[in-house]
N, CA, C and O atoms as a MOPAC input file, in Angstrom:
PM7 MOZYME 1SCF
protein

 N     35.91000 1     1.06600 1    38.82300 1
 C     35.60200 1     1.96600 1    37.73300 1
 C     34.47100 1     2.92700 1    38.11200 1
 O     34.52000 1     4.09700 1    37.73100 1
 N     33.51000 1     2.49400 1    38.81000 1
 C     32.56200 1     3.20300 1    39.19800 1
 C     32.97100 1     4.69600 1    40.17200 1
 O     32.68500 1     5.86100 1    39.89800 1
 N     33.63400 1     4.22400 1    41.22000 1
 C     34.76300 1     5.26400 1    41.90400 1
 C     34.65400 1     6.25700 1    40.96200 1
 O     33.83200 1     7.17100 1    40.91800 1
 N     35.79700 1     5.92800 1    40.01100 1
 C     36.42800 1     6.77700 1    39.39800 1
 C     35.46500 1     7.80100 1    38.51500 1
 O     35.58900 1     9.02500 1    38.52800 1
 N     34.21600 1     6.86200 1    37.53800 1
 C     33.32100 1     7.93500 1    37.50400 1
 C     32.74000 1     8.88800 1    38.35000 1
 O     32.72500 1    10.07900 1    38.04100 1
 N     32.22200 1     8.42800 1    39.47400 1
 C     31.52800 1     9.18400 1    40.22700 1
 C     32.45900 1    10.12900 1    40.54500 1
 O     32.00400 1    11.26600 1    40.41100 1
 N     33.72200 1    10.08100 1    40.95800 1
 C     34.35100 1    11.58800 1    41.14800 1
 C     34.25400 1    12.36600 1    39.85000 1
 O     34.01300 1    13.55600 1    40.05000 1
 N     34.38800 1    11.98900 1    38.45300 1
 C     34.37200 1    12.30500 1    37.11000 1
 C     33.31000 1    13.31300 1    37.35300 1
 O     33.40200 1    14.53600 1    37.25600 1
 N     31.94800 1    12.35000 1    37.79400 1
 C     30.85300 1    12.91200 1    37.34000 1
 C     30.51800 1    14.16700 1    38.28700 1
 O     29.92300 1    15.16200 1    37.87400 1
 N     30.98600 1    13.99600 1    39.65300 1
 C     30.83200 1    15.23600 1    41.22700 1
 C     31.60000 1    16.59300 1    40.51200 1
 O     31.03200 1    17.68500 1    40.54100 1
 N     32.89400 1    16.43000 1    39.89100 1
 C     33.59800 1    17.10800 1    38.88300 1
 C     32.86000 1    18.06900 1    38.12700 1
 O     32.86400 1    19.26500 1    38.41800 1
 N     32.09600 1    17.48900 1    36.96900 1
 C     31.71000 1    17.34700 1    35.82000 1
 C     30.69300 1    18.35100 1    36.30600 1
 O     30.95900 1    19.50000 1    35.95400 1
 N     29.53700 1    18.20500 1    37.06500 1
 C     28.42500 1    19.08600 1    37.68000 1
 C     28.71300 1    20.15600 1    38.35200 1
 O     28.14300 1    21.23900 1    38.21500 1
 N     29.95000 1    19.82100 1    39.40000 1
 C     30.57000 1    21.11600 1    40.03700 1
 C     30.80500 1    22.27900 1    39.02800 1
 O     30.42200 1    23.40000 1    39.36100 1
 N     31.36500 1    22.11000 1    37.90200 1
 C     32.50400 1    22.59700 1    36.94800 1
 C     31.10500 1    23.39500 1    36.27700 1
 O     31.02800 1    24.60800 1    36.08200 1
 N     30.06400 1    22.40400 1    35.99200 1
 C     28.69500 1    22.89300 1    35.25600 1
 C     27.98900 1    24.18400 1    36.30700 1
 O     27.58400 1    25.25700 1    35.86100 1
 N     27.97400 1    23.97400 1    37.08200 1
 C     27.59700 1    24.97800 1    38.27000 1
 C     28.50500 1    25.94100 1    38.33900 1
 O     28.07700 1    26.95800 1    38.88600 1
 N     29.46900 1    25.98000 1    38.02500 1
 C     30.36500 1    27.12500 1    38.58900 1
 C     29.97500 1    27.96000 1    37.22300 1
 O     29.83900 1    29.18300 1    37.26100 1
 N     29.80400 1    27.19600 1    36.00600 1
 C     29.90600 1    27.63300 1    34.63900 1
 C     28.91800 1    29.03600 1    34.54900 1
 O     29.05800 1    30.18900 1    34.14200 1
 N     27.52300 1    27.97900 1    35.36500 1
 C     26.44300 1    28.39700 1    35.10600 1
 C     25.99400 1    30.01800 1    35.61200 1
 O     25.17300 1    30.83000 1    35.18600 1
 N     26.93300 1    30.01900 1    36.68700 1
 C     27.36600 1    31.51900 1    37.66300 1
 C     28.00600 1    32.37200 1    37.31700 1
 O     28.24000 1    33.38900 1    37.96900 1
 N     28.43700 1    32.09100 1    36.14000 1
 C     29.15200 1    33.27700 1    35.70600 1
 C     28.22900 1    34.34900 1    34.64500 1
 O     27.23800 1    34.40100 1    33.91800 1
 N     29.48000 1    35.19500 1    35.22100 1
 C     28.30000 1    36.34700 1    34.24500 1
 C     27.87700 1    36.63400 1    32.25200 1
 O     27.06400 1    37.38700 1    31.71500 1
 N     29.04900 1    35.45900 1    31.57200 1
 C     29.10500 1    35.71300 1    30.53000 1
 C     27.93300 1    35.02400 1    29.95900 1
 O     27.35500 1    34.20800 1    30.67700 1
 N     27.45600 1    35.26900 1    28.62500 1
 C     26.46100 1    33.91900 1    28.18200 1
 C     26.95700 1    32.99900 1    27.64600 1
 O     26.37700 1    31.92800 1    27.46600 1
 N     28.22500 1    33.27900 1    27.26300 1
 C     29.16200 1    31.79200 1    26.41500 1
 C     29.39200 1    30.85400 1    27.59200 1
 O     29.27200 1    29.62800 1    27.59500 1
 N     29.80200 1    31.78800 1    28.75500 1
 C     30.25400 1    30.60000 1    29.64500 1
 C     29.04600 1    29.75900 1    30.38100 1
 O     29.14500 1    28.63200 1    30.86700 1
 N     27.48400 1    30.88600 1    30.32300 1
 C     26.36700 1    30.08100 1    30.62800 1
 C     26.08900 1    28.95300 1    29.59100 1
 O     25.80500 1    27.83800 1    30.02800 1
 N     26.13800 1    29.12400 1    28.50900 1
 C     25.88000 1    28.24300 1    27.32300 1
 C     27.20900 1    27.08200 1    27.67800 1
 O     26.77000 1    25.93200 1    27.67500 1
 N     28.58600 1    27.15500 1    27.94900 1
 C     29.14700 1    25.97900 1    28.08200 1
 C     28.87500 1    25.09400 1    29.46000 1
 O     28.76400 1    23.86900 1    29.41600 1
 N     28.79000 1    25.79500 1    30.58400 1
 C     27.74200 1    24.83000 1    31.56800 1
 C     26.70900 1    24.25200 1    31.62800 1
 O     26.63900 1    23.29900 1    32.40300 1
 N     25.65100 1    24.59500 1    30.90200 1
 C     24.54000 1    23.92800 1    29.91000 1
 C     25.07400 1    22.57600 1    29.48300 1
 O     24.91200 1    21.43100 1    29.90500 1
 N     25.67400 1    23.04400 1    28.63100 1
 C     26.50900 1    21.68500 1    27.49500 1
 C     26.96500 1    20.32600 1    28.94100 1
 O     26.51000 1    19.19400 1    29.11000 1
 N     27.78500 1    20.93700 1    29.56300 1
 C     28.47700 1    20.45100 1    31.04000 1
 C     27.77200 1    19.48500 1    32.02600 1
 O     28.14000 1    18.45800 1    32.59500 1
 N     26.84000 1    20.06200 1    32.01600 1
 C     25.56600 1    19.94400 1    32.41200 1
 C     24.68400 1    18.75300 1    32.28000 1
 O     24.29600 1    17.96900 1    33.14600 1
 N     24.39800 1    18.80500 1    30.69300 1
 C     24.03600 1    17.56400 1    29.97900 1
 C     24.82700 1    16.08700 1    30.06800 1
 O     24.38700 1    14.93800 1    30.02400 1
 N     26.05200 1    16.56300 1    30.19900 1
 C     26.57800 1    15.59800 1    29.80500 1
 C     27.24500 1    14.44100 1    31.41800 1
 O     27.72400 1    13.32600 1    31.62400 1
 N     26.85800 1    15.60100 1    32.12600 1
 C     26.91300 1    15.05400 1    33.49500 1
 C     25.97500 1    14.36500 1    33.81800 1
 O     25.89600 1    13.41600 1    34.59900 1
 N     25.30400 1    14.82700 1    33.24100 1
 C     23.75700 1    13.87600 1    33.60000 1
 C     23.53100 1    13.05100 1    33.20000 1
 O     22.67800 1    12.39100 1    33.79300 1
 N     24.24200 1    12.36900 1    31.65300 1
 C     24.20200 1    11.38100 1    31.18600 1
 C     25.06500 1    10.32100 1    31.62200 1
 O     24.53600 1     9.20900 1    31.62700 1
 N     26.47400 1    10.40100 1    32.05600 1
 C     27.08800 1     9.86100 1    32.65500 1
 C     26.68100 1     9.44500 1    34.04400 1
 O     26.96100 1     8.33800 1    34.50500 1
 N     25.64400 1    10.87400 1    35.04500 1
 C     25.25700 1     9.80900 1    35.94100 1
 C     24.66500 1     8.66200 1    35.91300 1
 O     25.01000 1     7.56300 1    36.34800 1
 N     23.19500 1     9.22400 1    35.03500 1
 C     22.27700 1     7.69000 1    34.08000 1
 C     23.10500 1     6.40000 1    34.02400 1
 O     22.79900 1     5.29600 1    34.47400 1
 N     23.94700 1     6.68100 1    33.53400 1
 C     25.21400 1     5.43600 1    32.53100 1
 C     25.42200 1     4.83400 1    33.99700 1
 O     24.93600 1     3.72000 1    34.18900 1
 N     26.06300 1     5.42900 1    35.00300 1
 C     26.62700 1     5.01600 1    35.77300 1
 C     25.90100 1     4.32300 1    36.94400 1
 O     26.36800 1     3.47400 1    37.70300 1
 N     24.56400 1     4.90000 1    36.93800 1
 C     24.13400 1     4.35900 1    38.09700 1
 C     23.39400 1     2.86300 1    37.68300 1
 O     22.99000 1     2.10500 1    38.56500 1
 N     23.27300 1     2.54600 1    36.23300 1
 C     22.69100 1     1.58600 1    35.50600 1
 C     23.75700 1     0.05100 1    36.13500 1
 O     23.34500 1    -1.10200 1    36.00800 1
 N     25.13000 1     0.40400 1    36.79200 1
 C     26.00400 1    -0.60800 1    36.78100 1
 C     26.49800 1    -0.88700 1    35.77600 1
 O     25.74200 1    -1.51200 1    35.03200 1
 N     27.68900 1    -0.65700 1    35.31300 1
 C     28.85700 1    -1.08800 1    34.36100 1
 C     28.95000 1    -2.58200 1    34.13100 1
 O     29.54200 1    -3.36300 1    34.87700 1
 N     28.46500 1    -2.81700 1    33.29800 1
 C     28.30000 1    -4.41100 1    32.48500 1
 C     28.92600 1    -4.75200 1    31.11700 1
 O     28.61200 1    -4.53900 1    29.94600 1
 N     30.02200 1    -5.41700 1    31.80100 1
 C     29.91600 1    -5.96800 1    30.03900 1
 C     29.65000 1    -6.77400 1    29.50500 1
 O     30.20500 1    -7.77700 1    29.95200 1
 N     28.87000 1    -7.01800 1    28.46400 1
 C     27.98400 1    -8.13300 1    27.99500 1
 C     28.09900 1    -7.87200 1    26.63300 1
 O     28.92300 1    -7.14700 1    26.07600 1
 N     26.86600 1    -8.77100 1    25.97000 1
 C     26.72400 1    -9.02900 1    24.89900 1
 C     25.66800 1    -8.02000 1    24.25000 1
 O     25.12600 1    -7.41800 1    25.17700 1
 N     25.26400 1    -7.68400 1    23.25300 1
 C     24.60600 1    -6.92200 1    23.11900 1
 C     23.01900 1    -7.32900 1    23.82600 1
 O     22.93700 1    -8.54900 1    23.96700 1
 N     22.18400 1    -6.83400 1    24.13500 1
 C     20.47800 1    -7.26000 1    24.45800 1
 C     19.82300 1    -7.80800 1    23.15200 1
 O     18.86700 1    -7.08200 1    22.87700 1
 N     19.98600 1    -8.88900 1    22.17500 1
 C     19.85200 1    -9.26200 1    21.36400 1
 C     19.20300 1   -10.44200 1    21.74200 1
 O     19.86900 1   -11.13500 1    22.51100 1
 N     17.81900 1   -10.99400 1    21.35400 1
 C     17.15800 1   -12.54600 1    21.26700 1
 C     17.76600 1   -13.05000 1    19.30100 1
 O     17.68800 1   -12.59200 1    18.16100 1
 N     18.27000 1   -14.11500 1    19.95300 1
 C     19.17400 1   -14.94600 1    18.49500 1
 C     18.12700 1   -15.67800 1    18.22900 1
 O     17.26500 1   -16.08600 1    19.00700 1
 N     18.25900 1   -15.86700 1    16.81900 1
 C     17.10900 1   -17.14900 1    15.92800 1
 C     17.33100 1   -18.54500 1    16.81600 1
 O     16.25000 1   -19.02400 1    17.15900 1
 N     17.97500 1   -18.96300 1    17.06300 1
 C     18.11600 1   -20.27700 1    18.08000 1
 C     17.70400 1   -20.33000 1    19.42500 1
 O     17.38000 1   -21.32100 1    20.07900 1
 N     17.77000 1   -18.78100 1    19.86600 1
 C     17.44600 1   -19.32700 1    20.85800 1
 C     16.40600 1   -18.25300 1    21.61000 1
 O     16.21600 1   -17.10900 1    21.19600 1
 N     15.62500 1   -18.96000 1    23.05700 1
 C     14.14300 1   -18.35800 1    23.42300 1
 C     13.87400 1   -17.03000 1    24.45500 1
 O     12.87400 1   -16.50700 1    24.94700 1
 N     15.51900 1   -16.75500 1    24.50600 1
 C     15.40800 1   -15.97300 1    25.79900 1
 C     17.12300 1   -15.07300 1    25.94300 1
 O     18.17700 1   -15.53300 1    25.50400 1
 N     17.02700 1   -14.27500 1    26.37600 1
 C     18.48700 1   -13.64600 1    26.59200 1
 C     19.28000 1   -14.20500 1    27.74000 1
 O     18.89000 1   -14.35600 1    28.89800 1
 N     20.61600 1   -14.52700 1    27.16200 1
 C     21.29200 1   -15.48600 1    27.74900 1
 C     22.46100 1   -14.25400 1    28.39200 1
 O     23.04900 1   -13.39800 1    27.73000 1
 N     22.56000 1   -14.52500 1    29.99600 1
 C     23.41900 1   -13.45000 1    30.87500 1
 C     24.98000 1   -13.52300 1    29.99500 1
 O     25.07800 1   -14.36500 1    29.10300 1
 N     25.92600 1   -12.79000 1    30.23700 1
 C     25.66300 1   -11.52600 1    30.70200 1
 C     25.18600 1   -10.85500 1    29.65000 1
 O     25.70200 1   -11.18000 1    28.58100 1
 N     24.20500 1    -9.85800 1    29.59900 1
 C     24.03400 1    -8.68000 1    28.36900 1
 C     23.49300 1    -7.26700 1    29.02000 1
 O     22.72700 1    -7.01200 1    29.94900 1
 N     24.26500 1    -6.45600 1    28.08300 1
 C     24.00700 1    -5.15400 1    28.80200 1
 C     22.80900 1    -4.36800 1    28.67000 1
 O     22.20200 1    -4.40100 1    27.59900 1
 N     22.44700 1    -3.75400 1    29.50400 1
 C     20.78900 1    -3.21600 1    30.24800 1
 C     20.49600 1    -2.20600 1    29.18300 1
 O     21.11100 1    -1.14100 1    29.21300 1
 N     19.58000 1    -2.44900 1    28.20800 1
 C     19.18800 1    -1.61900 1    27.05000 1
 C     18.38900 1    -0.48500 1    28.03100 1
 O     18.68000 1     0.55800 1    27.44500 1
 N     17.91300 1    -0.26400 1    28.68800 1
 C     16.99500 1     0.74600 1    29.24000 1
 C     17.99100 1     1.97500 1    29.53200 1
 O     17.72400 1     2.99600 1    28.89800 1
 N     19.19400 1     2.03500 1    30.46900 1
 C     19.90400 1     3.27700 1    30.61700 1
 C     20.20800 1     3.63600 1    29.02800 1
 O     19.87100 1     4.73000 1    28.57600 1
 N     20.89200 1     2.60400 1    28.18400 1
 C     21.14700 1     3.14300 1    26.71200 1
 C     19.79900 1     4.06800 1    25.88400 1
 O     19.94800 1     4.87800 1    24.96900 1
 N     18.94600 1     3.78900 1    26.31100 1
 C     17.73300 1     4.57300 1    25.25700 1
 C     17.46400 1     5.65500 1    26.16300 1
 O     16.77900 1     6.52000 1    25.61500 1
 N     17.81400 1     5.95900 1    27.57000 1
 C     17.31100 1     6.90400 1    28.29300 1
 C     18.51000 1     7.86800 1    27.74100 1
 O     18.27700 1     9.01800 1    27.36800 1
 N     19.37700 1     7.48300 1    27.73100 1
 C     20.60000 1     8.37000 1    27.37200 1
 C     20.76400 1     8.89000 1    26.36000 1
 O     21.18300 1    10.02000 1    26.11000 1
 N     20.26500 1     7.65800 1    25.37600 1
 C     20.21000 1     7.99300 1    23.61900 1
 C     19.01100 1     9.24600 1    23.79200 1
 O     19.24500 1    10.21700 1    23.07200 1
 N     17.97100 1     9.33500 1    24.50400 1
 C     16.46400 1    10.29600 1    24.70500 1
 C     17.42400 1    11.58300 1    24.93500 1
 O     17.41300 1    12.61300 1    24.26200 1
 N     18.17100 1    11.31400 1    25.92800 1
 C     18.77400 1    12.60000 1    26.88200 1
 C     19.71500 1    13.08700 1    25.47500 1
 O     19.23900 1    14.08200 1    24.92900 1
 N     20.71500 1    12.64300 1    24.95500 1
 C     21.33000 1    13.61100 1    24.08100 1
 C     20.33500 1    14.36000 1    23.28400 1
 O     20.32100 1    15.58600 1    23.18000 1
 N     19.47300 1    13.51000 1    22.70800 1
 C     18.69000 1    13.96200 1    21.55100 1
 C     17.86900 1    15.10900 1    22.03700 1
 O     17.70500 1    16.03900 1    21.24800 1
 N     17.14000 1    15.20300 1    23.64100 1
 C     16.66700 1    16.54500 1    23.67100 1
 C     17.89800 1    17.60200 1    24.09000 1
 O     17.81500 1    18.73900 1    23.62600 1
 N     18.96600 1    17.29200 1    24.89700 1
 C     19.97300 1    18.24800 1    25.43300 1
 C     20.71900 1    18.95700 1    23.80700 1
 O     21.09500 1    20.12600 1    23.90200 1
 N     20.84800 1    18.48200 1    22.85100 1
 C     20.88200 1    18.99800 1    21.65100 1
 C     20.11300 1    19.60500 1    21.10500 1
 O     20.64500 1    20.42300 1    20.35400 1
 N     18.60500 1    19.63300 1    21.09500 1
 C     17.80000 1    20.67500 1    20.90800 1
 C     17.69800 1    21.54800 1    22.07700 1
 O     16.85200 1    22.36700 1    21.71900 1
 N     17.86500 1    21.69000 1    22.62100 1
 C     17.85200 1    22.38200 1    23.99800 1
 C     19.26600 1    23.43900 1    23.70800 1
 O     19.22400 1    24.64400 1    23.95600 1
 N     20.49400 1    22.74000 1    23.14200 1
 C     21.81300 1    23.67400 1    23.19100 1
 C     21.10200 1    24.46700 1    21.71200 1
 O     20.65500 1    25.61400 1    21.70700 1
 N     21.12500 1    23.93900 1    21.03800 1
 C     20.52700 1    24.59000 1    19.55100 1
 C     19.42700 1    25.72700 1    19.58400 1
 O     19.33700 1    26.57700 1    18.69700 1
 N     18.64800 1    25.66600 1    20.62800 1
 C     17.49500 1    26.43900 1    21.22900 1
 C     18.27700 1    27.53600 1    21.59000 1
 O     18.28400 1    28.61400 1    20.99500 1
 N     19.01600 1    27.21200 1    22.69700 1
 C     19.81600 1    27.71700 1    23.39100 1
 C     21.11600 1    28.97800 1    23.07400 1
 O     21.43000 1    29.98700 1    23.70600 1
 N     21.68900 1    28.31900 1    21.70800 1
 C     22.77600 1    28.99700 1    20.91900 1
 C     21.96400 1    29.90700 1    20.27100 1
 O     22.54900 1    30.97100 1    20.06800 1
 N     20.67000 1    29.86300 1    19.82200 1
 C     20.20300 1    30.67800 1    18.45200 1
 C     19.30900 1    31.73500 1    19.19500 1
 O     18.68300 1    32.61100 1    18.59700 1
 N     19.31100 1    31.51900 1    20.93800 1
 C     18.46700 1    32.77900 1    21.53900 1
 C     19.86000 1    33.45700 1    22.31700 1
 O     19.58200 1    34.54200 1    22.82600 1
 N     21.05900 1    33.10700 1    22.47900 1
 C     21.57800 1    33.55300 1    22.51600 1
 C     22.45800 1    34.52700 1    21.38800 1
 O     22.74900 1    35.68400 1    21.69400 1
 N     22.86900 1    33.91000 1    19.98800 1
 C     23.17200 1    34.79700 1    19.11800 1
 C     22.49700 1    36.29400 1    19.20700 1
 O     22.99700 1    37.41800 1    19.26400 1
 N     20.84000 1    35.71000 1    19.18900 1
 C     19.83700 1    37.01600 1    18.75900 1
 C     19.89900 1    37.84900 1    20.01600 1
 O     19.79800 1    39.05500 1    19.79000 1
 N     20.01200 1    37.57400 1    21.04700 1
 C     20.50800 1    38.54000 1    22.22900 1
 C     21.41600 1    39.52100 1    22.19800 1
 O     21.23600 1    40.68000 1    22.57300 1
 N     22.62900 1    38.94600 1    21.64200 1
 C     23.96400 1    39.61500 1    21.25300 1
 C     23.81400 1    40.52800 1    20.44500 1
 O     24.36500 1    41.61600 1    20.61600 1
 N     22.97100 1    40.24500 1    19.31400 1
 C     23.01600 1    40.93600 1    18.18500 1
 C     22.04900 1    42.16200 1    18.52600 1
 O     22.46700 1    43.23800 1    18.09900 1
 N     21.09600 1    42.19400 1    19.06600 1
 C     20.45200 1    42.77100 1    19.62800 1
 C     20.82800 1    43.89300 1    20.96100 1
 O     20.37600 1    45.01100 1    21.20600 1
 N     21.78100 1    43.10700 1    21.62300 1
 C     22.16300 1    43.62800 1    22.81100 1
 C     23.50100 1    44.63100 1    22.63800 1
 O     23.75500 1    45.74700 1    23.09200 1
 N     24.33400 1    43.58200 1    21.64800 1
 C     25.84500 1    44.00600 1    21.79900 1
 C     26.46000 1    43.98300 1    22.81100 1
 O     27.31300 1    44.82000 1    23.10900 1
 N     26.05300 1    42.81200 1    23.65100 1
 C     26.88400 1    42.56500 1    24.56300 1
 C     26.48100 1    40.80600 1    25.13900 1
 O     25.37700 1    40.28200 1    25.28500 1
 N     27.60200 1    40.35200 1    25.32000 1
 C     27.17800 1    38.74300 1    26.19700 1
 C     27.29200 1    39.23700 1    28.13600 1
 O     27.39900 1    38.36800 1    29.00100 1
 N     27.27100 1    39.83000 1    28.26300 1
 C     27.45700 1    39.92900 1    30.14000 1
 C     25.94600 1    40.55200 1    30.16400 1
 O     25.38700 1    41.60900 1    29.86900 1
 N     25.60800 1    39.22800 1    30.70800 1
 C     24.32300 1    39.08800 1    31.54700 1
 C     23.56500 1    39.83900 1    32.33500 1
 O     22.33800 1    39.79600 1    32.41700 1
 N     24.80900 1    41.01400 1    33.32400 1
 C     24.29100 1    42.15300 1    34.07200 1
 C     24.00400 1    42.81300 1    33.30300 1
 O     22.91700 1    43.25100 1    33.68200 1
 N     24.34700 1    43.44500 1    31.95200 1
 C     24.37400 1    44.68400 1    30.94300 1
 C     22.60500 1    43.73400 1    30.28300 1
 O     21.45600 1    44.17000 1    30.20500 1
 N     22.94200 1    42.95400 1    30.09000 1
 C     21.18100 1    42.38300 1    28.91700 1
 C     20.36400 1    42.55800 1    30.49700 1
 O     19.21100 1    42.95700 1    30.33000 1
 N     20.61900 1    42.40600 1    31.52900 1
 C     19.44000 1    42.71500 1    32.35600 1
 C     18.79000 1    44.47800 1    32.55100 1
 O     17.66700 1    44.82200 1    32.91900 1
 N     19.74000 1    45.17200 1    32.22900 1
 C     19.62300 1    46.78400 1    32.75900 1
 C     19.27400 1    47.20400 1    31.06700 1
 O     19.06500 1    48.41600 1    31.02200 1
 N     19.17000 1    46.65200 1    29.88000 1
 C     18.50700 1    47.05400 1    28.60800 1
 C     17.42800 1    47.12600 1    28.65900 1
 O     16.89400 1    46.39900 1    29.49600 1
 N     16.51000 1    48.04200 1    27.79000 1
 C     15.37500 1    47.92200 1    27.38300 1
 C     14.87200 1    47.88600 1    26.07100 1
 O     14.51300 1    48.89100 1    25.45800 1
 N     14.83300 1    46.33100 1    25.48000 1
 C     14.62900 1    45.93600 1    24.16700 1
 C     13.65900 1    45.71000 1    24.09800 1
 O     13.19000 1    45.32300 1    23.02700 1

């Protein structure tokens, strides 16, 4: 399974990079997104694929009993959406005002303006 992510994820970043090169801002704004989410899947992935029980200490008993899955990649990841969502939201609302401003999304044309 791991395989198979890691090509997912070589994919996933390539695809984000190519995004990121282009000249439009929608298509910069969807490699962004691409981006994020590659990165979270690497996190996920490099944590080792476990399946377990939740990371839970039970009223009976003194200690976490194997197998249970590694709470640390889950909260780094849960961290990572929560800023890569303010970051796209950042992201979408300086891009709108560009447009609106610019009247145009191609990146070469907002560089040769003077706003």
């Amino acid at each position: 399974m791991e395989v198979i992510l890691a090509f997912v994820i070589g994919g996933l970043f390539a695809l984000a990079i190519y995004m990121l090169l282009r000249r439009s801002l929608v298509k910069l704004l969807i490699g962004l997104a691409l981006l994020s989410h590659a990165a979270n899947l690497l996190i996920f992935t490099a944590a080792k694929l476990t399946r377990g029980r939740p990371p839970v200490i039970g009223m009976e008993t003194a200690a976490l009993e194997p197998p249970f899955a590694d709470p640390l990649p889950q909260a780094l990841i849960l961290t990572a959406i929560v800023i890569s969502f303010g970051v796209m939201a950042f992201a979408l609302a300086l891009a709108f005002r560009a447009y609106r401003s610019v009247g145009t999304d191609d990146l070469d044309q907002m560089q040769s303006t003077d706003v």
